[in-house]
C-alpha positions as CSV (number, residue, x, y, z in Angstrom):
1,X,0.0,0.0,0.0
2,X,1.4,3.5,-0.9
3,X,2.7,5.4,1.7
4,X,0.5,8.2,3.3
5,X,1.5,11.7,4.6
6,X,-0.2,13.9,6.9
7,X,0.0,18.0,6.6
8,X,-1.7,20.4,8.8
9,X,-1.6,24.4,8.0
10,X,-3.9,27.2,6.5
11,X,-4.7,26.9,2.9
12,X,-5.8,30.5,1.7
13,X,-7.5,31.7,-1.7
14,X,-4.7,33.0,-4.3
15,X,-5.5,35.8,-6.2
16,X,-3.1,37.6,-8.9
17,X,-3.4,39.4,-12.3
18,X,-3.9,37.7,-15.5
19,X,-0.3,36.6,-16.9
20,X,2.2,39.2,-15.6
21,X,0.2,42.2,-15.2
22,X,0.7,44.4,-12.2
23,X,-2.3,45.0,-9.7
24,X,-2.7,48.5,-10.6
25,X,-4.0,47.4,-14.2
26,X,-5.6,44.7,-13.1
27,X,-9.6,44.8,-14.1
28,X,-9.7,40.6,-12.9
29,X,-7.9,38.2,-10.8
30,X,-7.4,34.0,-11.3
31,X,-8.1,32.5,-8.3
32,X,-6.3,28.6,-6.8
33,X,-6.2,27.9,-3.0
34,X,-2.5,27.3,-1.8
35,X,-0.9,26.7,1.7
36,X,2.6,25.6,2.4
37,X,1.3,22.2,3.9
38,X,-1.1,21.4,1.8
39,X,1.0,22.4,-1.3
40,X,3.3,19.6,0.3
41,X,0.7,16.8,0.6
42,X,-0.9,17.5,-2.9
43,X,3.0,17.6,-4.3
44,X,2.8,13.9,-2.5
45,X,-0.3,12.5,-3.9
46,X,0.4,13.3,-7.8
47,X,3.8,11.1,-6.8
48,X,1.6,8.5,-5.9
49,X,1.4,8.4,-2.0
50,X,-2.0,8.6,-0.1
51,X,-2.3,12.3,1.4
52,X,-4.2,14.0,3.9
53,X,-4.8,17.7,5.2
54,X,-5.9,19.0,8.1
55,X,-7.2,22.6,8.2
56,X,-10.2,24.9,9.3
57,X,-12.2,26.5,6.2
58,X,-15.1,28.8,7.3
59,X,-18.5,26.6,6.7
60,X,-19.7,28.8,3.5
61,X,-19.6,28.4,-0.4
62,X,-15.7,30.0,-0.3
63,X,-14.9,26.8,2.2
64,X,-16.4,24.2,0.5
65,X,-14.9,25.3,-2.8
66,X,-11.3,25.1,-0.8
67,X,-12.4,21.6,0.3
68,X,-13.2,20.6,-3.3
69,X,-9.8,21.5,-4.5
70,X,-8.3,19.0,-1.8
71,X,-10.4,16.8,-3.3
72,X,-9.8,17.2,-6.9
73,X,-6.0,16.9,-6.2
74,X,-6.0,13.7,-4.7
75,X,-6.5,14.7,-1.1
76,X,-8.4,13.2,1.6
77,X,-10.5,15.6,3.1
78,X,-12.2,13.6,6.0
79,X,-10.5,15.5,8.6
80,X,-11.3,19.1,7.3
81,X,-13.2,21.3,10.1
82,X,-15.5,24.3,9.5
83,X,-16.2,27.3,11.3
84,X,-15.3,30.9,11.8
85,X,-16.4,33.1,9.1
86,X,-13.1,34.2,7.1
87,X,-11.2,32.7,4.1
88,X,-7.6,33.6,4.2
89,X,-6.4,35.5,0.9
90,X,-3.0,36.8,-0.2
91,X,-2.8,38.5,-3.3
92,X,0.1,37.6,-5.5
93,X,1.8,40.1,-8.1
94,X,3.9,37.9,-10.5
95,X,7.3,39.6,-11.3
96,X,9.6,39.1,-14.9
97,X,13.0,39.7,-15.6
98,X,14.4,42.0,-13.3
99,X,10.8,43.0,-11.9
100,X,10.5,41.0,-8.1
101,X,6.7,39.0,-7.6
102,X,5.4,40.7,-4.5
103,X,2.6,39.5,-2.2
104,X,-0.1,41.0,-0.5
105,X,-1.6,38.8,2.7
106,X,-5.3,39.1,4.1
107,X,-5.4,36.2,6.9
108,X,-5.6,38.1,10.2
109,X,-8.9,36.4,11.7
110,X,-9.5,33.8,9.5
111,X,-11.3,30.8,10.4
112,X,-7.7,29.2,10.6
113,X,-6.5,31.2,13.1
114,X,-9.3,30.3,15.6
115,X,-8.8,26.8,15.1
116,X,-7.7,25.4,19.0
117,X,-6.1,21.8,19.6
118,X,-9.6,20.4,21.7
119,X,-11.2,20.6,17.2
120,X,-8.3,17.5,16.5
121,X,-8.2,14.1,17.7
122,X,-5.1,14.1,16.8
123,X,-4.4,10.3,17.8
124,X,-7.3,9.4,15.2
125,X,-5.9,11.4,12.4
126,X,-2.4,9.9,12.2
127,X,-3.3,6.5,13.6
128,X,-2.5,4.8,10.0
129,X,0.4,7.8,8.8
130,X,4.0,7.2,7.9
131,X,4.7,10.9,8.0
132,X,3.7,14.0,9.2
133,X,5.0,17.2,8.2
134,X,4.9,20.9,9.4
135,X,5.8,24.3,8.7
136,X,7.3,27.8,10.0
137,X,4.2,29.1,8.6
138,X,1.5,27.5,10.8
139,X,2.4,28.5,14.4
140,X,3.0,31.6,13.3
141,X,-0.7,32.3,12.8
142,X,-2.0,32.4,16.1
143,X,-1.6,31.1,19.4
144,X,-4.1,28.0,18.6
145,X,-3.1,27.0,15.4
146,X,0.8,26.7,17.7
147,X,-0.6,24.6,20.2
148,X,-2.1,22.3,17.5
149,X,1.2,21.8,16.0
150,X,2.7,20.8,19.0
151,X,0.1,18.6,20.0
152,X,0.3,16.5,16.5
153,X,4.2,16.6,16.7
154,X,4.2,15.0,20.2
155,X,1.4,12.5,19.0
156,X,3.3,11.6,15.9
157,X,6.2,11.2,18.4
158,X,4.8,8.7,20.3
159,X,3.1,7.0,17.8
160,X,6.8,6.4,16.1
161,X,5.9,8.4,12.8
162,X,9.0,10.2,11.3
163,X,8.1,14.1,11.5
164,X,9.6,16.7,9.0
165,X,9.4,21.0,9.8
166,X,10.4,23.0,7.0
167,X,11.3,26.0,9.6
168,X,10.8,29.1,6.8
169,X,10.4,31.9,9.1
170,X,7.4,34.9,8.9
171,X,8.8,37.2,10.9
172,X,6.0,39.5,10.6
173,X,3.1,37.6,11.4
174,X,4.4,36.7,15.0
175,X,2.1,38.8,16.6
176,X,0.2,36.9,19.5
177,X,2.7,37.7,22.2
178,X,5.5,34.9,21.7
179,X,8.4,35.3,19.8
180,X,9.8,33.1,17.1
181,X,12.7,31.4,18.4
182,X,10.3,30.3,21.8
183,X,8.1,29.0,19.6
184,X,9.8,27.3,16.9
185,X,12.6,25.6,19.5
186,X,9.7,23.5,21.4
187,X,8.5,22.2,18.1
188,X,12.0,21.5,16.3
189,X,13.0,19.8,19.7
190,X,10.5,16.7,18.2
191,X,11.2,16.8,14.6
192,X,13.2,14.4,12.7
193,X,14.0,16.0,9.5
194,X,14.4,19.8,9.6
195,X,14.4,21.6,6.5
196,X,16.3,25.0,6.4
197,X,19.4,27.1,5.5
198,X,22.4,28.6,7.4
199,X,20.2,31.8,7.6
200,X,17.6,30.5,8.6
201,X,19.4,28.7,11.6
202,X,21.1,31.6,12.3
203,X,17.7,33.9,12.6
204,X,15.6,31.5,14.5
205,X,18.0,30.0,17.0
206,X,20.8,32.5,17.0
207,X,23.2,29.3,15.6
208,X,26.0,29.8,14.0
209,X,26.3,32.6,11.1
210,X,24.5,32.9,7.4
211,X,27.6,32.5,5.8
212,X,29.1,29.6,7.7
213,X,28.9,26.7,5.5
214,X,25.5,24.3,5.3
215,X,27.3,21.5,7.0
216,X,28.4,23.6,10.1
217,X,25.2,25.1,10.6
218,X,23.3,21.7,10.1
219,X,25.7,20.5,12.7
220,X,25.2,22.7,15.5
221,X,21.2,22.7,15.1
222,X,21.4,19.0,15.8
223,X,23.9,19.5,18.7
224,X,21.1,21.5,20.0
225,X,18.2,19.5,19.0
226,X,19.6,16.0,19.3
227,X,16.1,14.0,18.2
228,X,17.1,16.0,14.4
229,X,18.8,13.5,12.3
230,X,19.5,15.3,8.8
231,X,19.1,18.4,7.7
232,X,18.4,19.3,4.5
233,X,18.0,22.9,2.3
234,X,18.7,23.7,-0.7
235,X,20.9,26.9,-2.3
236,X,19.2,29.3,-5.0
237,X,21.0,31.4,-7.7
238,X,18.7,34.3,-8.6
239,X,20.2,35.3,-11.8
240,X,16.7,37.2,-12.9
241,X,12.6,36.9,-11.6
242,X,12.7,34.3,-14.9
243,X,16.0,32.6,-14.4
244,X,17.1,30.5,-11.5
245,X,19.0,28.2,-10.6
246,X,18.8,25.0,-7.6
247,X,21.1,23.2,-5.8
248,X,19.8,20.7,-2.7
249,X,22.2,19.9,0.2
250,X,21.8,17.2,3.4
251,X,23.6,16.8,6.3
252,X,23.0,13.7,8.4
253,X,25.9,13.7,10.9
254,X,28.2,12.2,9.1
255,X,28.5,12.7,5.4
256,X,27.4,16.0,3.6
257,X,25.8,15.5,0.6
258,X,25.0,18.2,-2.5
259,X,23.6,18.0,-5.8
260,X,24.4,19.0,-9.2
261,X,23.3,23.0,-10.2
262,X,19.9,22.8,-11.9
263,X,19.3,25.6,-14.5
264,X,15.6,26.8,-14.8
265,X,15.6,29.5,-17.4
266,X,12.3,30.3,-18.2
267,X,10.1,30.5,-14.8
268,X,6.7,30.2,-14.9
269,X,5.8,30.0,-11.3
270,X,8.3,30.4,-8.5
271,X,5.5,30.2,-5.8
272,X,5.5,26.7,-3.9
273,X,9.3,25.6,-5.1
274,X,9.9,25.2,-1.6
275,X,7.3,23.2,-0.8
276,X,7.7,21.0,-3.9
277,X,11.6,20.6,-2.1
278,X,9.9,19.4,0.8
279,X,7.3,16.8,-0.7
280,X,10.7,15.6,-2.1
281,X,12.4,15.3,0.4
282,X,9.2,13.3,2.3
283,X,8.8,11.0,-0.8
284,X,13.0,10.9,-1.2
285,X,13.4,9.4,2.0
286,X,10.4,7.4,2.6
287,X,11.9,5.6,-1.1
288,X,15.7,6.0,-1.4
289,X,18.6,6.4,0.3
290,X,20.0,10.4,1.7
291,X,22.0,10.5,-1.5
292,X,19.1,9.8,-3.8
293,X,16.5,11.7,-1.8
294,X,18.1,14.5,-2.3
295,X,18.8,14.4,-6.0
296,X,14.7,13.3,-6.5
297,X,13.6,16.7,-3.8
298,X,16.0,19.0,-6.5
299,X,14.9,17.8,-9.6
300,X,11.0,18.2,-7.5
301,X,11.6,21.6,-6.6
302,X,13.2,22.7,-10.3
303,X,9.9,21.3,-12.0
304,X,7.7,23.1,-9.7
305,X,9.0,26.2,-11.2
306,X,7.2,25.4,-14.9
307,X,3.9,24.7,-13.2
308,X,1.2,27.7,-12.8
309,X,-0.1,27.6,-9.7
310,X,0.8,26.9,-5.9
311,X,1.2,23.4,-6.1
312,X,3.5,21.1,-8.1
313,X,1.1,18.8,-10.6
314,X,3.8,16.5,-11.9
315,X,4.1,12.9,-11.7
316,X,6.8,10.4,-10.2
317,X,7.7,9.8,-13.9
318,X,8.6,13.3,-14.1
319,X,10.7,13.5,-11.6
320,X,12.8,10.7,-12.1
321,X,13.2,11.6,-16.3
322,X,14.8,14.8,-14.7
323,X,16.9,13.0,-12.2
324,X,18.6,10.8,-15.4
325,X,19.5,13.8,-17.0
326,X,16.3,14.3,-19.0
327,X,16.1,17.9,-20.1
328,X,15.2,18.2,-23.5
329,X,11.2,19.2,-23.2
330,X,10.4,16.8,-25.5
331,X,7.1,16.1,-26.6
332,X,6.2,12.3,-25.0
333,X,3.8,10.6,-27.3
């Protein structure tokens, strides 16, 4: 039986211009639902695994339209709750060239961020997972939505499922009275794969420096955090808005692994790379080896940028032709 994942997090309406167009000129916007988490698990299910998402939509037409697109990507949507009254939105300004994308968020009491840990039985949701995986993003929403994460961490814990943070940090939206680092460090202190970058080590926990090398600052987070047993992040080249280019890195302790420089020269989408990294990762090492993981969450992440949209549509075939060197676009008939 295919592996299944578990996500928790916000998933918020996504609104932007037609094509490249600035939202000044804008007379319409396209609208897909997105959220780190559930970018992940979606990212999971077109590679085949069973997914799942846990969230709060408000219990109105915007809600159950959210819930349908769990559903029409593959997601299991049994453990979906509703109430509150708000959708989170963010409004997204696509950038070209040398122009930056630049986002726009509308999330501040949404029915997400009422959402308290006594709405989750969390011991029912994972009781047949193999993963579970969190974000940055999540307890930085409210107080709640924290205390949830923390509750399904420690549950996945002692129900011996592997757990995975991507720590990306929001520095604004820490609002509710406790800071970043106090928050973060109780839930990193039960995670088993952390997902992050020398920076980001260095603004969370004060570890290290950003320019210390990966390995060094993957090291002294697990000195810290002993239940971590690899890190992993990757390096991006930002040579223009269109043109970038992707490198992933692990550290597990004892041997550092990096990939070969991917080249992604025509962007469609960067929104949700970093999640398609991390469903990667989750399907890398639930299938392969560190070495092989690695290369499969790279080549996951550099496809994500062709695809319109939050989350990456592209199949386990597509992944591995791009892992053997496959680059030529052809048309497959």
């Amino acid at each position: 039986m295919p592996k299944k994942l578990i996500t928790f997090g916000e998933v918020m309406m996504r609104l932007s211009p037609p094509g490249y167009a600035k939202i000044s000129q804008a007379t319409s916007f396209n609208l897909v639902y997105g959220g780190g988490e559930a970018n992940v698990a979606i990212s999971c299910a077109y590679l085949g695994m069973r997914a799942a998402h846990v969230t709060r939509f408000p219990d109105n037409a915007l809600g159950k339209a959210a819930t349908q697109f769990l559903r029409h990507h593959w997601l299991s949507s049994e453990h979906v709750i509703y109430g509150g009254e708000m959708m989170g939105k963010y409004f997204l300004e696509k950038g070209a060239v040398h122009r930056s994308s630049e986002v726009i968020y509308e999330r501040a009491g949404s029915a997400f961020s009422q959402i308290e840990p006594s709405m989750i039985d969390w011991e029912y949701v994972l009781r047949d997972a193999d993963w579970f995986h969190w974000t940055g993003i999540t307890p930085a929403v409210s107080a709640g939505a924290a205390a949830c994460c923390l509750e399904a961490i420690q549950t996945a814990q002692r129900l011996s499922i592997p757990v995975s943070g991507d720590i990306n940090s929001r520095k604004n939206m820490w609002n509710y009275g406790k800071s970043m680092e106090e928050v973060i460090s109780e839930l990193v202190a039960y995670t088993d794969i952390v997902i992050s970058s020398p920076y980001g080590i260095h603004e969370m926990f004060g570890l290290g420096s950003p320019t210390h090398s990966f390995k060094v600052s993957a090291q002294l987070l697990m000195d810290r955090y002993p239940r971590v047993k690899k890190v992993v992040g990757k390096t991006r080249g930002s040579l223009s808005a269109s043109h970038q280019q992707i490198q992933g890195q692990l550290w597990n302790g004892e041997k550092y692994i990096e990939t070969k420089t991917l080249d992604i020269t025509h962007v469609i989408d960067r929104v949700g790379t970093g999640d398609a990294f991390a469903a990667g990762v989750i399907y890398g090492l639930l299938h392969y080896g560190d070495t092989e993981a690695l290369r499969f969450a790279t080549a996951a992440c550099a496809l994500k940028h062709t695809v319109q949209g939050d989350v990456n549509m592209v199949s386990l075939d597509n992944v591995l032709d791009l892992m053997q060197g496959n680059t030529s676009g052809q048309i497959k008939r």
